[in-house]
N, C-alpha and C positions, 0 to 999 in steps of 0.2 A: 568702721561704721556698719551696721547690723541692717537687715533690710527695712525693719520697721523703720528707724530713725530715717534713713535716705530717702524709704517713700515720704515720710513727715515735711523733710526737707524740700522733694519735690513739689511738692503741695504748695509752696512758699514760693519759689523760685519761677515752677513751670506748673502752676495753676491749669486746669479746666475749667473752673467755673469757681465764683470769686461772688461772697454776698457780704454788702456793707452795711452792718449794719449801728443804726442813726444815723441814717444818709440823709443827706440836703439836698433839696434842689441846688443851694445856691455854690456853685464851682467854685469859689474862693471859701468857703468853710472848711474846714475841717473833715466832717462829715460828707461832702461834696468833692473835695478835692479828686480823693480817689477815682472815684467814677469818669470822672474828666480827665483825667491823665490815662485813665485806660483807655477809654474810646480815641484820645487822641493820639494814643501809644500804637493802637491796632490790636486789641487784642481780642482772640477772633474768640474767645471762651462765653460763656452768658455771667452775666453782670447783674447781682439781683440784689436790689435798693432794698431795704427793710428798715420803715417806718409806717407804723400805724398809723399816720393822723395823712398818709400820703398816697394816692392811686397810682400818682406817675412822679418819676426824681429825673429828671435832665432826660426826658424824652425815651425813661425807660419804666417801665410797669411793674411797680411799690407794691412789697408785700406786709402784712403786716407784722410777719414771726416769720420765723426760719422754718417749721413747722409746715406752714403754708405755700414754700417754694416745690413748684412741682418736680424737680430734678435734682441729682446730687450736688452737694455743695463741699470744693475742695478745700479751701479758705476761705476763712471768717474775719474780715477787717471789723474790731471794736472799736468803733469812735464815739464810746458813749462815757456816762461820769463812772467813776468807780467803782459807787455803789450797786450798779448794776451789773458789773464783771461778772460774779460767780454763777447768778441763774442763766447770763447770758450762756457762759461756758456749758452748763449743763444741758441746753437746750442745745448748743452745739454738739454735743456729745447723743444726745439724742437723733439728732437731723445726721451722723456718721462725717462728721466732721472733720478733716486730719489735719488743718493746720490752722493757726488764727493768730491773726497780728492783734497785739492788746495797743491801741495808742495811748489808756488811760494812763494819767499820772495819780499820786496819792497811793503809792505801798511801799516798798522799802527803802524807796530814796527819802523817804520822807521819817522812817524810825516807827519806834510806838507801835501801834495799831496798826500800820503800816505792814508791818513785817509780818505781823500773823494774818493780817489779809492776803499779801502776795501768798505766802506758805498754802493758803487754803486753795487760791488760786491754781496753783503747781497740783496742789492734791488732784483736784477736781480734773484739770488738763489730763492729769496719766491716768486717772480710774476713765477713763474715754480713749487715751489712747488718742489725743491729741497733741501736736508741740507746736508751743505755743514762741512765740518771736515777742520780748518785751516784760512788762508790759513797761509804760513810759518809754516810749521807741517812735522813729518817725519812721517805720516799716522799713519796703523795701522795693527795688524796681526788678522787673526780671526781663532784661533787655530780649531775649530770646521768643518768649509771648509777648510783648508786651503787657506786661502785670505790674501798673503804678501804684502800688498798696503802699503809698503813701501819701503826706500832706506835705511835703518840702518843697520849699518853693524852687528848688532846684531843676522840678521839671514844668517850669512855668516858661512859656515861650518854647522857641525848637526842642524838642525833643532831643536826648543824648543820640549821638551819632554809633550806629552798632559794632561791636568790636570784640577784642579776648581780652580785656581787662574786666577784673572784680575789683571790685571796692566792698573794705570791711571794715567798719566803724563803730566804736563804740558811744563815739559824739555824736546828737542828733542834730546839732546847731552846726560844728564844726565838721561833718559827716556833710550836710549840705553845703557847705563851704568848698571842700572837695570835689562833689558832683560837680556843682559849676565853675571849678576851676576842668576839669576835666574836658566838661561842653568848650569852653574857652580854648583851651590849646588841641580842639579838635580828634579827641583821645576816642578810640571806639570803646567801649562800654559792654559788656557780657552782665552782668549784674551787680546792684547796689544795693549795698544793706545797714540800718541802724539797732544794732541789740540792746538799747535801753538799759534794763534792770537786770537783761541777761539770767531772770529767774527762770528758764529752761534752757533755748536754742542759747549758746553761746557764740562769739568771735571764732576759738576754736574749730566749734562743730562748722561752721557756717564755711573756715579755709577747707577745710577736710572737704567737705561736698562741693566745694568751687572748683579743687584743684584737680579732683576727678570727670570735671566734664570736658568734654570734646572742643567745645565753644570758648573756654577758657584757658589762656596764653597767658599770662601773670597776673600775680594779684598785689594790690596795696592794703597793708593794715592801716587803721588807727588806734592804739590801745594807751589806756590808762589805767588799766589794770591785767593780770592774769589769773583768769579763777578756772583753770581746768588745764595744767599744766601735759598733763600726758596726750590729752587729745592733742592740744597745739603742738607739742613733738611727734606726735604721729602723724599729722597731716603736711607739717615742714618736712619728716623723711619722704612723704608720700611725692609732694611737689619736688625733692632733689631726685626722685626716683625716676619722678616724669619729666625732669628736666624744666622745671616753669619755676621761673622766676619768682620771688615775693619779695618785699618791701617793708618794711618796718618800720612806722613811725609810734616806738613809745616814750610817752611824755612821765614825768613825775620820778621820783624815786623813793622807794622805800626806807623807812628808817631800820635800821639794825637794833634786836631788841635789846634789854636791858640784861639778858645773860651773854649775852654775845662779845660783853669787856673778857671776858673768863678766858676766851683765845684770841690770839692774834687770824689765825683762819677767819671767826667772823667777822671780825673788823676789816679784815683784804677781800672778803665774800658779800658783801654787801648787797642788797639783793638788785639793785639797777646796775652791780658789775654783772652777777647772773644772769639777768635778762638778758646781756651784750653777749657773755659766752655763748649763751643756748640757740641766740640768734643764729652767731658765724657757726657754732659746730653744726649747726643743721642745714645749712647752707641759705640762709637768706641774708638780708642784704638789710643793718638798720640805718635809715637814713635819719638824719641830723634836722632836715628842715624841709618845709610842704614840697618847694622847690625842686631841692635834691631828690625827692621820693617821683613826683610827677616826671624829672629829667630821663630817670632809671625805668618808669614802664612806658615812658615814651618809647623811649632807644628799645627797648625789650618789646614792642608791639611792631616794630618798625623792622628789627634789624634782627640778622643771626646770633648765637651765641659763636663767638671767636673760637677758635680753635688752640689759640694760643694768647700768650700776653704782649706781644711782639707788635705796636707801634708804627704805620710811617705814617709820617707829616710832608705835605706838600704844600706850600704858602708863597703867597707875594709879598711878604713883610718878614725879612730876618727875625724882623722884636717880636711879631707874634710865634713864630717859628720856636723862638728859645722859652717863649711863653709857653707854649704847648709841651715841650721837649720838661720843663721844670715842674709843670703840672701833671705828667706821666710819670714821671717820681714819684710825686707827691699822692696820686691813686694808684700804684702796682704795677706800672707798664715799664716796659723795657724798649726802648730807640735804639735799636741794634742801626749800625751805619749801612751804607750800600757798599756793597763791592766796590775796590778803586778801579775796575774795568767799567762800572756802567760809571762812574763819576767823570770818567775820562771822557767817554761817549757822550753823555749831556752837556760837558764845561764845551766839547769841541762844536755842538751847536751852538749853546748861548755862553758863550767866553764869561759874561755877566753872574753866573748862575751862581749856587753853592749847593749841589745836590746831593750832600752827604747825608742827611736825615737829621734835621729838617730839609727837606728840598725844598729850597728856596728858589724859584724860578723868575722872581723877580718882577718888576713891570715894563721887564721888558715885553712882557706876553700880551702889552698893549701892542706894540710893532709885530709880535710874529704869535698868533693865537693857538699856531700850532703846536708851539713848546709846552702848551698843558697836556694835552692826550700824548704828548711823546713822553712828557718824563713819567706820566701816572700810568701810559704801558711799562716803561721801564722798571717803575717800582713794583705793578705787576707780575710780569714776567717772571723777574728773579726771583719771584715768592718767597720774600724774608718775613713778610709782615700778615697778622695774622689780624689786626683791623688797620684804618685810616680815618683821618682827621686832615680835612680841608681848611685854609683860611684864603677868603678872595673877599672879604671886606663888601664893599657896597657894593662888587662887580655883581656879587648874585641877584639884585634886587633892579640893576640898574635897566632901562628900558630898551636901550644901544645894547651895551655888553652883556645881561643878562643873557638874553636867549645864546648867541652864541657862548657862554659857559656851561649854558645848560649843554648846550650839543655836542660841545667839545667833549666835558665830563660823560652823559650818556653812551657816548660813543666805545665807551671802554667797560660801560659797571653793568651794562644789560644783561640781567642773567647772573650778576658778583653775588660770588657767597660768601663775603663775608661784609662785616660793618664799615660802612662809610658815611661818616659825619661830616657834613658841609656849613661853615661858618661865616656866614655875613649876614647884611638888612636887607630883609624881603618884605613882601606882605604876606598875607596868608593865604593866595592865590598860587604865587611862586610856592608856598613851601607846601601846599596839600599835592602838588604836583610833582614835587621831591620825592614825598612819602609814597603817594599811589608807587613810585619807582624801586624803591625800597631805599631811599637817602635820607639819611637825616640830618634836619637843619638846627642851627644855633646861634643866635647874635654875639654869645659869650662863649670863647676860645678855651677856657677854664671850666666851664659844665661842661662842654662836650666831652672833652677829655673825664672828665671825671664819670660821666655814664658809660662810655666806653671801658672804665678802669672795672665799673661795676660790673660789665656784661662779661668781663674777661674772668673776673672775680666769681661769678656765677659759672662760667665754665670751666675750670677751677675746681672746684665743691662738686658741680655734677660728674666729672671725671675722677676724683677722689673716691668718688661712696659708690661710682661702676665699678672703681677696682676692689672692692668692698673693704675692712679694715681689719680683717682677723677675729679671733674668735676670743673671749674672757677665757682668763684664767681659772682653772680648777680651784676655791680657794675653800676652808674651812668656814663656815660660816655659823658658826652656834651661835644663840644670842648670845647678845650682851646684856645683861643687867642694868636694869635702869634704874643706877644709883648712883652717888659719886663716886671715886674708886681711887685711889693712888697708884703714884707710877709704874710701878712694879706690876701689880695689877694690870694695867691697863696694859705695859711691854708684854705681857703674859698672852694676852688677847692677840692682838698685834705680831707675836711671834708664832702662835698659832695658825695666823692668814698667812704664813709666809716671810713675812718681814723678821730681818735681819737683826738681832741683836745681841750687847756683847756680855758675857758673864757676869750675873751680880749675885749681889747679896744683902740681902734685907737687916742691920744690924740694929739690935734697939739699943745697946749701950755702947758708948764709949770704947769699954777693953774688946768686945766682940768686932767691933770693927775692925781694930788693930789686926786681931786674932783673924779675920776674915781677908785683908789685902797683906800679910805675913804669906797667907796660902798663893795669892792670884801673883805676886812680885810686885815689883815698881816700877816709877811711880800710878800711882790710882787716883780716880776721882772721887768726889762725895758728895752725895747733894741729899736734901731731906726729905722726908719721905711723911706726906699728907696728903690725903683726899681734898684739902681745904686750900691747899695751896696751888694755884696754876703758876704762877708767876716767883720761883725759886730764887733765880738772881736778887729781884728787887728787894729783897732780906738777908741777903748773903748766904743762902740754903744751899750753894755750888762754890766748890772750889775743886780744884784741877792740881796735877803734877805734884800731889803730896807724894815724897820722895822715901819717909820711915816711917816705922810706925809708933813713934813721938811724935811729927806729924798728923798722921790718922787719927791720934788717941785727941791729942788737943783741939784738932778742930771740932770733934767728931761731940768733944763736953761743950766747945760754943755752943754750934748747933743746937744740942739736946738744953741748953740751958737757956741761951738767949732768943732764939724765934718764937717759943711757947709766951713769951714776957711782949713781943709783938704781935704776936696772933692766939689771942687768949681761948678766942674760938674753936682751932684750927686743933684737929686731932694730930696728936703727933707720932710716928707708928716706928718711928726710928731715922736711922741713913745710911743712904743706899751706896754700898761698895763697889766698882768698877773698875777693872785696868783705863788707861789712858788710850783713843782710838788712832791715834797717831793723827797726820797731816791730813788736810782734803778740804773739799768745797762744802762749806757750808748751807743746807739747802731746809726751808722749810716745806713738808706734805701735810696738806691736810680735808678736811671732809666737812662740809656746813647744810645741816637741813635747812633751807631756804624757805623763805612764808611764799616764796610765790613761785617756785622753779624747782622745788623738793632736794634732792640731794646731790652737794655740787663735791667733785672734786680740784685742789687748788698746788699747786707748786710755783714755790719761787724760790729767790737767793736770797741768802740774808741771816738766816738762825736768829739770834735777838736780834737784828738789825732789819728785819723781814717789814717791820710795821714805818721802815725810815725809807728805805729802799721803795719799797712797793712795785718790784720787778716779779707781778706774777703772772700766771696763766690758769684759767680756768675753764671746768667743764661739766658737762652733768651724768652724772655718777651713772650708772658705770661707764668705766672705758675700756675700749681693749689694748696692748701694749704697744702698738701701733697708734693709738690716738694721743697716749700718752709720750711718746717720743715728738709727735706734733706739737703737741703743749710745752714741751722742753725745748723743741725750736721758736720757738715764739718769745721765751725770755728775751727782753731787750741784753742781759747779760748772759747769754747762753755761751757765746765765747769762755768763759770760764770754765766750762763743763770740759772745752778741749787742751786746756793747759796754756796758762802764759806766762812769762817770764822763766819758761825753762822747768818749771810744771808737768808732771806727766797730764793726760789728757785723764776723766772717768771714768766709769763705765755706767754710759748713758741707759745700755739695754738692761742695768741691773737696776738702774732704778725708775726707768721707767714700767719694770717689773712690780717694783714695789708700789707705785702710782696706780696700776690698775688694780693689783690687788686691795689695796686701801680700799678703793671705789665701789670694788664688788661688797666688800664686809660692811663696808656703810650704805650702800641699799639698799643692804639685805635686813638691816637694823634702821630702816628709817625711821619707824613707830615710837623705837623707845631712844636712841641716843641722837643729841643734836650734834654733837662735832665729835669730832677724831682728829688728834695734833699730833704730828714727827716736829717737830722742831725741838734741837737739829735732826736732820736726817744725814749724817758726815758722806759726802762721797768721794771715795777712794780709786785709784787705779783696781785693785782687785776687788772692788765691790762696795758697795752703804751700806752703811749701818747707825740703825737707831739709837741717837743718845736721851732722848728723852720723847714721850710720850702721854699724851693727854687725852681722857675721854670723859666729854657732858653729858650726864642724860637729858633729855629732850624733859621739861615743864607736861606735867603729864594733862593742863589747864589749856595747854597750844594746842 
C-alpha cells in the first residue's frame, strides 16, 4: 500500500476531525446517528454538523457548507440523497478532504444510470485525491478514536468493548449482525467496517491496512464477493508475516463459465474451490458458520498461537474426554499419551483415575480437590502438549465448587504460555474473569476443540512461510497465442517450459503414420489431432498398444475417416504417432484463469477418471516446487505416488517440478490463455511425462 492510500485509509479509521454532513439533530436518523455514537464513543477530534437550515445539531454548532468550517476536515460522512453526491464530493475536494464515507444508496447496486453515476463519483473522489468507503455502506467504527461514522444500530446502547479485533464486511445488514454479536460475547473491537459498493476503498485494501496496525490482533472477513484479488493476497501474506490471524467467512459460489466444459481443470477449478485454496495457501482460516468464525477470534484475542499441534485433555467425565480426543481428530490435533511413568504417579494417588490422555481425573476430585493441580502440573511438567482443553461441566459456573476450581486451575496457568480452554456453564461474570487471565471458556467441548485445532492451524502456516518456500523455477515463458491450437502445438509450448514429453509425430495420412511408428518401434499410440477437439476418447480419437503397422495403417483410416463424419466442424490436421509410456500413475496438471482469484494451479489422480475421482489440490499460480510437493501431499490418494501393491514408489520431485513450472507459464500468460491441461501427466519411477496436453485461449470479451 503506497503512502497516499494509507494516509486515505487513515482518514477513515483514525479521523481528526470528522464533518457530517445532512446532519440531524434527531440521534436515531440517519443523519444524526453518527454524531451520537461519536460523542458517545469519546472521540476527542471536532465533529462538524453541516446543514444549512440548522445553527446547532445535538448540542454542536451547524455549518452551513463545508466551505464555511473553520478548520481542516479529515472525513466526510454523506448522509445525504444521491443526487447530491457529486457536488457534495467536489466541495469535499475543495475543503482538502481525504476520506469520505458515501451512506447514499441509488448507483451501481441498482444498474442503469446507476453505474455511470457511481463511475462519475470514483472520477471526481481521485481528481481530489480523496478515498472514498462505499457508496451504499453503513460506514465504519474506529474503536481507537472513537470514530462512529456510522448508522448501524449495532452501536446503539454500550458501546463495543476495546480490543485487537477487526471486522470486515461487505454486508451492511449482516455486517451489523456481527458487531452485535461481538458486543455480545464480550469480544474487544480494534475497528469495524461496511464497504457497500466497494466502488473505491475495497474489503482487501481495508485487511491490508488493519493488519499493519499495532492495535490489531486478528481480523474477521465477510465476503460475497472478490474484486481485487492481488490486494487480498498481499495483505493475507502481510497478516502470515505478522503472525495475526484472519478468518474467513465466504458465502455464495461462483458459477463456472460456459467455456470451461472444454477441460476437466475447470470443472475441478471452480472458482468457490479457488477461493478455499487461496484462503489455506495464505494462511487464513475459512470458517463454515458465524459461530465457528466468532469461536477462532475469540480463542485468537484470548490465547497464544501453540507451538505445536499436540493436545492434552484433562476431564471429569470419560465420554466427554473421548468426545474431545474424537474432535482433535476431527480439527488437526494429535493426543499424544503421557508417559507410563507419570500414569503410574497419578493412578497411585487416585486408583480411580485414567490419566492416559484424556486425563480423566474423575469425580473423585469431589473428595480430594487436589488431584486437579496435581495432574494438570503433571501434564505440565512433562511438556508433551503444546495446548489444553479442560472439561468440569457445571463445576466452573457452580457457587460452592466454582471458586475453588478456579483456584486450583490458577494455581498452575499464571504466567501459561500456551492455550488453555476451559469447558462448562458459567455466566459471563465467571468467564470475563477467565479471559482477563488469559483462559478460555466454552459450554461445548467440540468448539473448543475445534478453535484450538484453528490456532494450531494458524501456527502451522506462520511457521511454514518463516521458513520461507524456495524460490520458482527459471522457466521459458514466450507467449502463447491466443488461439485454439492442437496437441502437438500445445506439447510444443509445454516442452518448451520444461515439461517432459515423449517423441511424436504429426501424420496426416494413413501410410505416413505407418511410415512414422516403423521408425519409433512397438507397440505405439494414436490419437487425433484437432484444435476442435479436447475430449479425444469420447470419439474414439486414442487408441493404445498398436503392435504393426497393419495396425497403425487401419486405425490411422478410421480416424481420418470416421471422426471428420462426427465432428463436421472440427479441423482435422491428421494423428499423432507415439511410442507407448510404459506403467505409472496416472495423474492430471493443470492451470484455470479464475473470474475471481486469477490464475490457479490444480493436480490430481485420475487421467479421464480425474472429473469421477475429484482427488485434487489446488493453488494460485505461481508456485514454487516446494509448495507444489505440499499440494501433492494433500491428495487424499497421494499414497499412490509411493507405490502399492509392490509398485515401485514416483518421482514426486519430478513432478512436482512440472507443477510449478506449469504455474509460472500460466501467469505469465494470464491475459491471453484461460487453461493449460496435462492430462495425463504418466508418473513413473524415472520421471513424468506428458501424454496429452491442452491449451484455451482465454474469451478475449472476459
Amino acid at each position: 500500500m503506497n503512502d497516499s492510500d494509507a494516509a486515505g485509509l487513515s482518514a477513515l479509521f483514525e479521523p481528526k476531525s470528522i464533518a457530517v454532513i445532512g446532519a440531524s439533530g434527531d440521534p436515531q436518523r440517519i443523519g444524526g446517528r453518527p454524531i451520537d455514537f461519536c460523542k458517545r464513543g469519546g472521540f476527542k477530534g471536532a465533529i462538524y454538523p453541516v446543514n444549512p437550515t440548522r445553527d446547532e445539531v445535538q448540542g454542536l454548532k451547524s455549518y452551513p457548507d463545508l466551505a464555511a468550517i473553520p478548520g481542516p476536515v479529515d472525513m466526510a460522512i454523506l448522509a445525504i440523497p444521491a443526487a447530491r453526491v457529486i457536488e457534495t464530493l467536489e466541495a469535499c475536494g475543495a475543503k482538502g478532504v481525504k476520506a469520505a464515507v458515501c451512506f447514499s444508496a441509488g448507483f451501481a447496486e441498482i444498474g442503469g444510470d446507476g453505474v455511470a453515476a457511481q463511475d462519475e463519483m470514483i472520477a471526481v473522489a481521485r481528481r481530489h485525491g480523496i478515498r472514498l468507503l462505499g457508496p451504499n455502506c453503513l460506514g465504519l467504527y474506529g474503536a481507537s478514536v472513537g470514530a462512529g461514522a456510522t448508522f448501524s444500530s449495532a452501536l446503539e446502547g454500550e458501546m463495543p468493548k476495546r480490543g485487537g479485533i477487526g471486522l470486515i464486511t461487505q454486508s451492511g445488514a449482516y455486517g451489523t449482525h456481527l458487531l452485535c454479536l461481538a458486543k455480545d460475547r464480550r469480544l474487544g473491537i480494534a475497528g469495524w467496517v461496511s464497504t457497500g459498493n466497494e466502488a473505491d476503498v475495497s474489503v482487501a485494501e481495508c485487511l491490508e491496512y488493519m493488519v499493519e496496525r499495532d492495535d490489531v490482533t486478528s481480523v474477521g472477513l465477510y465476503l460475497e464477493g472478490i474484486n481485487r484479488a492481488d490486494t487480498l493476497i498481499a495483505a493475507l501474506k502481510k497478516a502470515r508475516e505478522l503472525r495475526k490471524p484472519v478468518v474467513i467467512m465466504k458465502v455464495g459460489a461462483s458459477e463456472v463459465g460456459a467455456k470451461a466444459a472444454q477441460s476437466h481443470t475447470a470443472s475441478l477449478a471452480g472458482s468457490d474451490a479457488s477461493v478455499q485454496a487461496v484462503i489455506e495457501q495464505f494462511g487464513a482460516h475459512r470458517a463454515k458458520t458465524t459461530e465457528e468464525m466468532f469461536d477462532i477470534l475469540y480463542a485468537a484475542s484470548i490465547a497464544p498461537i501453540p507451538p505445536g499441534d499436540r493436545l492434552g485433555i484433562i476431564t471429569v467425565s470419560g465420554g466427554a474426554g473421548v468426545l474431545m480426543a474424537d474432535a482433535a481428530a476431527t480439527y488437526g490435533l494429535s493426543v499424544p499419551p503421557m508417559p507410563e511413568a507419570s500414569v503410574a504417579k497419578l493412578m497411585e494417588r487416585n486408583p480411580f483415575s485414567s490419566p492416559r490422555n484424556p486425563v480423566d481425573v474423575t469425580a473423585h476430585a469431589l473428595n480430594d480437590f487436589d488431584l486437579i493441580p496435581e495432574n494438570l502440573e503433571e501434564m505440565i511438567r512433562i511438556g508433551l502438549f503444546d495446548s489444553y482443553v479442560a472439561f468440569f461441566t457445571s463445576w466452573v459456573g457452580s457457587a460452592s465448587l466454582g471458586p475453588r476450581l478456579r483456584e486450583a486451575l490458577m494455581s498452575k496457568l499464571k504466567g501459561f504460555d500456551r492455550p488453555f480452554a476451559l469447558v462448562g456453564l458459567c455466566d459471563a461474570e465467571v468467564s470475563a474473569a477467565y479471559d482477563a487471565d488469559g483462559v478460555l471458556t466454552f459450554e461445548d467441548p467440540s468448539r473448543a476443540v475445534a478453535a484450538l485445532g484453528a490456532l494450531a492451524k494458524f501456527g502451522r502456516s506462520f511457521d511454514t512461510a518463516a521458513q520461507g518456500q524456495g524460490a520458482l523455477p527459471e522457466v521459458n515463458v514466450a507467449p502463447i497465442p491466443a488461439r485454439t491450437m492442437g496437441e502437438a502445438e500445445a506439447k510444443a509450448i509445454i516442452a518448451e517450459a520444461g515439461v517432459p514429453i515423449l517423441p511424436e509425430v504429426v501424420a496426416p495420412t494413413a501410410d505416413e503414420a505407418a511410415q512414422a511408428a516403423e521408425v519409433m518401434g512397438y507397440p505405439v499410440a494414436m490419437k487425433i489431432v484437432s484444435p476442435d477437439i479436447a475430449h479425444k476418447t469420447d470419439i474414439g480419437g486414442v487408441a493404445l498398444n498398436l503392435a504393426d503397422a497393419e495396425a497403425v495403417r487401419r486405425t490411422a483410416e478410421r480416424m481420418l475417416t470416421e471422426i471428420p463424419k462426427l465432428k463436421p466442424e472440427a479441423k482435422i490436421e491428421g494423428v499423432l504417432v507415439s511410442p507407448m509410456a510404459g506403467a505409472g500413475v496416472e495423474l492430471i496438471v493443470g492451470t484455470q484463469q479464475d473470474a475471481s482469484m486469477g490464475p490457479m494451479v490444480m493436480v490430481g489422480l485420475g487421467g479421464i477418471l480425474a472429473e469421477v475421482l475429484k482427488d485434487v489440490a489446488l493453488a494460485r499460480a505461481p508456485v514454487t516446487k516446494a509448495e507444489a510437493l505440499g499440494m501433492l501431499s494433500r491428495l487424499r490418494g497421494a499414497a499412490m505416488l509411493d507405490g502399492v501393491r509392490g509398485a515401485p514408489p514416483v518421482d514426486r520431485d519430478a513432478i512436482a517440478d512440472i507443477i510449478s513450472r506449469l504455474s509460472v507459464l500460466a501467469a505469465a500468460n494470464a491475459n491471453t490463455v484461460e487453461s493449460i491441461e496435462i492430462n495425463p501427466l504418466l508418473a513413473r519411477p524415472d520421471g513424468p511425462v506428458a501424454l496429452d496436453a491442452l491449451i484455451v485461449p482465454r474469451d478475449p470479451a472476459t
